[in-house]
C-alpha angles and dihedrals in degrees: 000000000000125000086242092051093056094035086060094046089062109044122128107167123023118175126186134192092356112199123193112162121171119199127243105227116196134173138021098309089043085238109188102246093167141008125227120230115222100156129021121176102332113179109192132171130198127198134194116248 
């Protein structure tokens, strides 16, 4: 068996393209002017063992 193919077999959490984005608020009405990237397209894998 390929590395791939067990790799595949034990996964138990995958993730792809993971997007975690926080605003920016400003002024007196704490308006949002940005955004902050913490995460952009992420891909994880986890595997059992």
């Amino acid at each position: 068996m390929s590395k791939t193919s067990e790799t595949n077999n034990n996964v138990i959490l995958e993730v792809k393209g993971l997007k975690k984005y926080f605003p920016v608020h400003r002024g007196f009405l704490q308006r949002v002017v940005g955004w902050i990237k913490a995460v952009d397209g992420v891909d994880l894998g986890l595997s059992a063992g």
